[in-house]
C-alpha positions in Angstrom: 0.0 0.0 0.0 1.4 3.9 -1.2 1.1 6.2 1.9 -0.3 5.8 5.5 -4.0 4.9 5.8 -3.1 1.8 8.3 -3.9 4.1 11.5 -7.3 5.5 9.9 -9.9 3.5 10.5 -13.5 3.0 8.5 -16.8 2.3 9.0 -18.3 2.5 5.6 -16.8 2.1 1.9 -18.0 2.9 -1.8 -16.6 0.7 -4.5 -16.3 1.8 -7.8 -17.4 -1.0 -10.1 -15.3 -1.8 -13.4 -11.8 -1.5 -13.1 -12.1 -1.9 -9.0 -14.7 -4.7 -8.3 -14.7 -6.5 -11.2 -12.5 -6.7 -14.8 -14.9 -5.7 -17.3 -12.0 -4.5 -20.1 -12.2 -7.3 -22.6 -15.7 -7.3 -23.1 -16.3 -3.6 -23.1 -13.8 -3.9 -25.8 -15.1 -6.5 -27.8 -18.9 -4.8 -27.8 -17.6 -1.2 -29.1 -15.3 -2.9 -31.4 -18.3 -4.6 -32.8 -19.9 -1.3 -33.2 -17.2 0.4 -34.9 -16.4 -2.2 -37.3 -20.4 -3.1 -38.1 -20.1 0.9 -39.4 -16.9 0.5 -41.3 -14.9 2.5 -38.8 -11.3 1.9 -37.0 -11.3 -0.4 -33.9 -8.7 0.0 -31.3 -6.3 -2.3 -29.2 -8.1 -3.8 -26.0 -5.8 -1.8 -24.0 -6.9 1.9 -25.4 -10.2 1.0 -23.7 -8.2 1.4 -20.2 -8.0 5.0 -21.2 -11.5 5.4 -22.7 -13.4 3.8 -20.0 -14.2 5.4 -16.7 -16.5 8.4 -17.5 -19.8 6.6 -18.7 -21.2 4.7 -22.0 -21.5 7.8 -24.0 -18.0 9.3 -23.3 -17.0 5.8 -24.0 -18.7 6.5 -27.4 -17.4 9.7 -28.2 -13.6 8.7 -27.2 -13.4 5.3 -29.5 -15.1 7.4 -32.7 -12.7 9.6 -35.1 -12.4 12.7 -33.7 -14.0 14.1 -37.1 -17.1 12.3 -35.8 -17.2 12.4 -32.5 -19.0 15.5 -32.3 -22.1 14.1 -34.7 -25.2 13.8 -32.1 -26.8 11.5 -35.1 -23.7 9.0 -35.1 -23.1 9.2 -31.1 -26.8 8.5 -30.0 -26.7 5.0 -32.8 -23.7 4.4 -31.4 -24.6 3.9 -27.9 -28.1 2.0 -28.7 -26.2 -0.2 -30.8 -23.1 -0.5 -27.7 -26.0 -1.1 -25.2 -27.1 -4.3 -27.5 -23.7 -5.5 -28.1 -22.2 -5.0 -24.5 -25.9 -7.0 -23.3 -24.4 -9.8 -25.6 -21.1 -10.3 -24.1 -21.1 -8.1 -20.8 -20.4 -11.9 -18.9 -17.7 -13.7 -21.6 -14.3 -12.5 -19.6 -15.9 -10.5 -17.1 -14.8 -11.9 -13.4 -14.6 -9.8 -10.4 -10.9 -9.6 -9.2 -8.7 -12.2 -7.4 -9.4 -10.9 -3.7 -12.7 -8.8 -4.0 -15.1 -11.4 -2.7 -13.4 -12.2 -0.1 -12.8 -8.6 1.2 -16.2 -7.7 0.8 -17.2 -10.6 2.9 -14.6 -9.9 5.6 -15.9 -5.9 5.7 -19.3 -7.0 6.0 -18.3 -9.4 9.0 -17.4 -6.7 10.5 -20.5 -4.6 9.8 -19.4 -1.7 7.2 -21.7 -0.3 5.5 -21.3 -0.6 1.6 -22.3 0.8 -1.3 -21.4 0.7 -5.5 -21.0 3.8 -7.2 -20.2 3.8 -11.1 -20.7 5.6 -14.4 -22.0 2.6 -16.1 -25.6 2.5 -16.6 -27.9 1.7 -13.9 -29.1 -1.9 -15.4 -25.9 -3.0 -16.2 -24.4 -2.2 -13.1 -27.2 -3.3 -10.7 -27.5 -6.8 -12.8 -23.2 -7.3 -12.5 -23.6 -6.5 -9.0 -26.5 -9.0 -8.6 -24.7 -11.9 -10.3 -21.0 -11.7 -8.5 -22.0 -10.5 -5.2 -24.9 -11.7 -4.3 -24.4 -12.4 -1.0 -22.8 -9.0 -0.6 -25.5 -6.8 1.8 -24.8 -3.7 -0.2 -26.9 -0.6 1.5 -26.8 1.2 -2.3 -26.2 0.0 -5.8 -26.0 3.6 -7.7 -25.1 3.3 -11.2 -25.6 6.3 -13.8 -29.3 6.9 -13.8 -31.7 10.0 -14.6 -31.6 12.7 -11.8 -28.1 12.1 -10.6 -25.4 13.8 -12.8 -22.4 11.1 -13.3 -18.7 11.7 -11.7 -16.9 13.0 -10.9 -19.8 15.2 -9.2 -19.9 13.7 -5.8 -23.6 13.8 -5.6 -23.8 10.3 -5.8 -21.6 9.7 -3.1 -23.2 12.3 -1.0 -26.5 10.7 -1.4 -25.2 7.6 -0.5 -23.7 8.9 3.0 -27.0 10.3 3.7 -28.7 6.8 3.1 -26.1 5.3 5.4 -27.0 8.7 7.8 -23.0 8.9 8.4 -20.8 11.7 7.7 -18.8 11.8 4.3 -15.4 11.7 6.4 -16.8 8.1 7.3 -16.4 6.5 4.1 -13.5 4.6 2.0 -13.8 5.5 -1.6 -11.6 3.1 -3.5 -11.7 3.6 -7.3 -9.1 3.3 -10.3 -9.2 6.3 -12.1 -8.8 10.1 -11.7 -12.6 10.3 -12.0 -12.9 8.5 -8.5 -10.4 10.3 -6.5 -12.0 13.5 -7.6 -15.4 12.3 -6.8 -14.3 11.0 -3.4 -12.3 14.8 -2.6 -15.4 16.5 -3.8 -17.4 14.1 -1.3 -15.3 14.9 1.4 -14.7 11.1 1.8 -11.1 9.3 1.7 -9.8 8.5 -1.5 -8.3 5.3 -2.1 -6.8 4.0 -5.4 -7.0 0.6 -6.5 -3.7 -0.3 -8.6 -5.0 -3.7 -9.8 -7.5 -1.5 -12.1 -7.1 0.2 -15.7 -5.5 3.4 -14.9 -2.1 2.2 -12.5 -0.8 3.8 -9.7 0.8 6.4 -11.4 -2.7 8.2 -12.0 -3.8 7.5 -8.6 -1.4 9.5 -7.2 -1.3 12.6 -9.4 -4.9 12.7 -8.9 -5.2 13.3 -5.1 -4.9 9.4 -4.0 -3.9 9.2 -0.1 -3.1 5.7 -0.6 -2.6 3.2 -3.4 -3.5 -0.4 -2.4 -2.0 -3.2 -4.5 -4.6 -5.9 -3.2 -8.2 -6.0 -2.0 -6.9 -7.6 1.5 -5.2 -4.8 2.5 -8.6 -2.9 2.2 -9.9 -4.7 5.5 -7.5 -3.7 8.5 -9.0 -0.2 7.5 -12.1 -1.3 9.0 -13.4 -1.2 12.2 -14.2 -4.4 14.2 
């Protein structure tokens, strides 16, 4: 773990979702590609998506298309139906959560943290992934990007979660893998944690306001209160 969190101690975390929780890389990258080349345009490397992902489906969109098109509202909005459709086909062919993460979300809720998902992905998606790999996981909030609730890096997501949980920002572990979650989680008032295992790497994490770096889920639970 990068810098001193061991003599802080929690008693409520929110969990980004792809990138953190579980790796979603190689499928999100196998649905656009099948959108770009089903429209005769370039595909990209599985590893540009690390970059591309992180800020929502339609940023998503909008980052993979020629930058000549990117800014065509006609092209963007077909895009992201047709994305929605491919991604529903293959969202579960690579898709596993990380080595670790189930067993560190069991150990935090042993100890009785409250927990909560926050992501950019869209609300369906992210409540079904979170339904199939943790199941058993007694989440208080599942938020993915819906109506109502602008996406982050505004913390109103993660505001609206502490008041569900009726605990103070300054309460909560944020642990995310881009510089989209560490501002969310400064904006929040909450502690922002950076998950290395993620797309973005360590180097990110810190430049972005990170007060630690963990390199495995376990070290997420001495964090916690018994």
């Amino acid at each position: 773990m990068h810098n001193g969190a061991g003599l802080i101690r929690f008693r409520a975390a929110i969990f980004d979702l792809d990138g953190t929780l579980v790796d979603t890389l190689h499928d999100i990258a196998a649905s656009m590609n099948a959108v770009l080349a089903s429209r005769g345009l370039p595909v990209h490397d599985t590893a540009a998506y690390r970059l591309f992902v992180g800020d929502g489906m339609e940023t998503l969109v909008r980052r993979v298309l020629p930058d000549e098109l990117a800014g065509d509202p006609a092209l963007v909005a077909g895009c992201l139906a047709d994305m929605r459709r491919e991604y529903r086909r293959r969202c579960y062919n690579t898709s596993r959560p990380y080595r670790g993460i189930p067993e560190m979300l069991a150990a935090l809720a042993a100890k009785g943290a409250r927990l909560a998902v926050l992501s950019n992905k869209p609300q369906d998606f992210t409540a079904e992934m979170v339904e199939r790999y943790f199941r058993d996981v007694p989440f208080l909030s599942v938020r993915g990007l819906r109506d109502g609730t602008p996406k982050k890096p505004n913390p109103a997501g993660a505001l609206l979660i502490a008041r569900e949980a009726g605990l103070p920002p300054d309460a909560f572990f944020y642990l995310g893998d881009t510089a989209t979650d560490m501002a969310t989680a400064l904006d929040a008032g909450m502690y922002p944690a950076g998950a290395a295992w993620g797309f973005r790497g360590e180097r990110e994490l810190i430049e972005s306001g990170a007060a630690a770096v963990l390199h495995h889920p376990g070290e997420v639970i001495p964090l916690f209160t018994d």
